[in-house]
C-alpha positions, -999 to 999 in steps of 0.1 A, spaced: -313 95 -278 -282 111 -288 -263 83 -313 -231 67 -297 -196 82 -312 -173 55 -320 -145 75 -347 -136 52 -369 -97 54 -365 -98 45 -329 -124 16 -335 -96 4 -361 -64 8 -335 -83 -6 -306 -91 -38 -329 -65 -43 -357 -33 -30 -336 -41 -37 -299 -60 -70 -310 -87 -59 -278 -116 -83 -286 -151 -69 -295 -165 -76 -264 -132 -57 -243 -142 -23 -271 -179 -26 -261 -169 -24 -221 -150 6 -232 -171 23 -251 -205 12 -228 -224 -4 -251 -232 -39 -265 -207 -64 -286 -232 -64 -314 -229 -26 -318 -191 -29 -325 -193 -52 -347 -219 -36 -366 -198 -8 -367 -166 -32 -376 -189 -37 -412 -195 -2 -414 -160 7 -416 -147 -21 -434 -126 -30 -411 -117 -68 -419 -123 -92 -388 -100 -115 -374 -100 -153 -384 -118 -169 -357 -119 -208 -346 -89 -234 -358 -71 -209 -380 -68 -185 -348 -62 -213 -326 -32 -224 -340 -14 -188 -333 -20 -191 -295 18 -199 -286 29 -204 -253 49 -171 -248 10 -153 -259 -6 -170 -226 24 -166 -205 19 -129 -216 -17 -129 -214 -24 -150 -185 9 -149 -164 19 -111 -168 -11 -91 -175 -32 -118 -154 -62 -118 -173 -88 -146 -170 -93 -174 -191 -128 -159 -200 -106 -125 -209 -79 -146 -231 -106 -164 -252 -126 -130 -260 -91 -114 -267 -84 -147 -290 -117 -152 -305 -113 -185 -291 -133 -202 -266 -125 -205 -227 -123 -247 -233 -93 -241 -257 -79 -215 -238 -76 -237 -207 -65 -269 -224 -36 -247 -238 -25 -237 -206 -26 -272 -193 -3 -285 -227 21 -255 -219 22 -266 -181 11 -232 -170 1 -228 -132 -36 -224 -136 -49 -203 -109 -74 -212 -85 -110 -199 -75 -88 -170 -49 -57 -160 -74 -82 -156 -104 -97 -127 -89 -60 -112 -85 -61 -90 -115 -29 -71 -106 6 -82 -104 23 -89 -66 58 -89 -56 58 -110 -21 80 -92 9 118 -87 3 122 -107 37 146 -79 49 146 -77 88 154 -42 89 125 -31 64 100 -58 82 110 -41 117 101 -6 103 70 -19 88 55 -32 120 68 -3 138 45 17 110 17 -9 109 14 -6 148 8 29 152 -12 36 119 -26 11 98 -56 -15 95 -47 -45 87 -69 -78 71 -70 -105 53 -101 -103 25 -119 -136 34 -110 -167 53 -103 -182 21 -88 -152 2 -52 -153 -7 -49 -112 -8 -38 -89 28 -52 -58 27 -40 -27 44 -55 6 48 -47 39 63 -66 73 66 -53 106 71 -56 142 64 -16 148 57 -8 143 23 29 134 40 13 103 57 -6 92 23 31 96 -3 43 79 26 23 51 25 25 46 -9 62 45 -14 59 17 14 36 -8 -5 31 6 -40 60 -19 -53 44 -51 -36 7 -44 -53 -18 -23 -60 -31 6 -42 -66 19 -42 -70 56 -34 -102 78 -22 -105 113 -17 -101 139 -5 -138 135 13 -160 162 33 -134 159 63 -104 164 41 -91 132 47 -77 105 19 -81 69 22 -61 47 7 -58 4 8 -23 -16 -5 -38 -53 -16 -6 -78 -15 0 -115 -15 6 -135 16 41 -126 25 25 -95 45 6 -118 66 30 -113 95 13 -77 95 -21 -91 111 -23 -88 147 14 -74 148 7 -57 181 -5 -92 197 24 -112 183 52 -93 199 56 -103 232 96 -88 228 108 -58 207 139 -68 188 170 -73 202 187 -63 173 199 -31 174 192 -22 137 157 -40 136 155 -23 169 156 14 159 140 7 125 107 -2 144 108 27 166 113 47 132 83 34 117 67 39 153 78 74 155 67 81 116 33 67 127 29 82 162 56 105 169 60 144 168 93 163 171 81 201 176 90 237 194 68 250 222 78 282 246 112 284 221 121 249 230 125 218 213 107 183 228 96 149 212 60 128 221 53 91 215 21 83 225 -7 51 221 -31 37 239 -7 5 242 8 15 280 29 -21 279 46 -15 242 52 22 255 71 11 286 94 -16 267 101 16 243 110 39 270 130 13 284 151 5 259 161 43 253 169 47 283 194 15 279 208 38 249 217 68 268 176 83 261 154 95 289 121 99 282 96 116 313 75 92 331 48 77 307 16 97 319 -22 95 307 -36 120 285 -66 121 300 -85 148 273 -116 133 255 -105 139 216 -128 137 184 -103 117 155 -115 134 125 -146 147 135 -163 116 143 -151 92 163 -136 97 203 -109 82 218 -123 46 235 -92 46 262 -69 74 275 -35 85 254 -4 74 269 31 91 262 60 104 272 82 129 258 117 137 262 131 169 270 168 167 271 190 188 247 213 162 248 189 133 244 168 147 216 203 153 196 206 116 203 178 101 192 178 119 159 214 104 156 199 73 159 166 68 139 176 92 110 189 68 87 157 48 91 131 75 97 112 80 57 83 105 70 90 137 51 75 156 76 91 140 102 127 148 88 119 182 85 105 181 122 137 169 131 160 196 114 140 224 130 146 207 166 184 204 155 186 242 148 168 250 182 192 232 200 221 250 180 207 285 186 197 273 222 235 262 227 251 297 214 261 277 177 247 304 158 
């Protein structure tokens, strides 16, 4: 068996300067706590002071640190501390520190909750609608997940500057199909993602919220693009009802799409699974209109291959018009 390689400076930085406990170095390195501190004699490297003497440094700006900020356990404190878990939680209770209960302590990494911004809630359930899973981990789980797949690396950066400053994202990939997965996990101010679709009996009256939920809807389900030298848009879902109140309200902005109409083609979503129900959408072919409705969602619209979908429809239209 070839002899584990723990270099002697690294062993020392690890312990002395980053003050990792010998059990965190063993996790790291794969191997047991009694090896490393074997290897702590071998290299004369002096141990901490454990029990009363290394109780006294554990201050209250150290768990705040620890336990607050880096949101370690109590189990990962006392290792750190050479301390046990007993005085590590009878510290935070003298400090009147928020201990966590059974569902935060499994929250390793940091969460901001939503910024409660209409506009940016609007665009988010337009977005969630068309594109993404979302769930709540457990009945008794504090922590909203939300997951998307996709083989356009446009739809993944996308999805990550959405969520990435709320919590942590997990991604996987590229697999067999070319697709990426990835899943935001955020606190309970995203909760008003679940069931989205079922919750809106009314789109927002709001003109702003409006158009920034048909920006995330567009981002999500939308496609500006040329065919036969001439520039159209297509919305489509399987959601007829949300489709008509859409089409609806562009047309109360001066929009008109064509009649919603079924898609009626049988198609295979990455290779595996078909299409339960038959594709709605309508599309709008008007010069005029299609100049509009980029007037109108640009400032919202954050797809990056959506915006460049949208210049190539606004230089059709110029060359179409003589402008060039």
């Amino acid at each position: 068996m070839k002899k584990l390689e723990i270099p002697e400076e690294e062993l020392e930085k690890l312990y002395t300067e980053e003050k990792m406990s010998s059990t965190e170095i063993a996790e790291k390195f794969g191997c047991s706590k009694r090896t490393i501190l074997k290897r702590l004699r071998k290299y004369d490297i002096p141990r901490r002071k454990p029990g009363p003497e290394r109780r006294k440094d554990i201050t209250k700006d150290i768990l705040e640190e620890l336990y607050i900020d880096k949101r370690f356990s109590t189990r990962q404190i006392a290792d750190r501390l050479d301390t046990g878990r007993s005085t590590v939680y009878r510290k935070l209770k003298k400090y009147n520190i928020p201990i966590r209960d059974i569902s935060e302590s499994h929250i390793r990494y940091k969460r901001k909750s939503f910024s409660r911004n209409q506009v940016e809630k609007y665009y988010l359930l337009g977005f969630g609608i068309g594109d993404l899973r979302v769930r709540k981990i457990g009945q008794k789980s504090k922590t909203i997940k939300i997951d998307c797949g996709s083989t356009r690396n446009e739809q993944i950066d996308l999805f990550k500057e959405l969520f990435e400053e709320y919590g942590r994202i997990w991604e996987g990939g590229p697999y067999e199909d070319g697709s990426i997965q990835v899943e935001a996990f955020l606190d309970e101010s995203f909760e008003f993602m679940i069931d989205a679709r079922d919750k809106m009996n009314e789109l927002p009256q709001d003109k702003e919220e409006f158009l920034a939920f048909l920006s995330g809807f567009i981002d999500a389900e939308g496609s500006f693009f040329i065919t036969q030298q001439k520039a159209k848009f297509a919305l489509g879902n399987y959601d007829q009802e949300l489709l008509e109140k859409l089409k609806e309200r562009l047309e109360e902005l001066g929009i008109k799409p064509t009649k919603i109409h079924l898609n009626d083609k049988k198609y295979i979503i990455e290779g595996k699974y078909e299409r339960k129900d038959s594709y709605k959408l309508f599309q709008i072919n008007r010069k005029d209109c299609l100049l509009k409705l980029i007037e109108l969602i640009s400032p919202y619209t954050k797809h990056k291959g959506k915006i460049k979908q949208m210049e190539k429809v606004k230089e059709n239209i110029s060359k179409r018009n003589g402008e060039q």
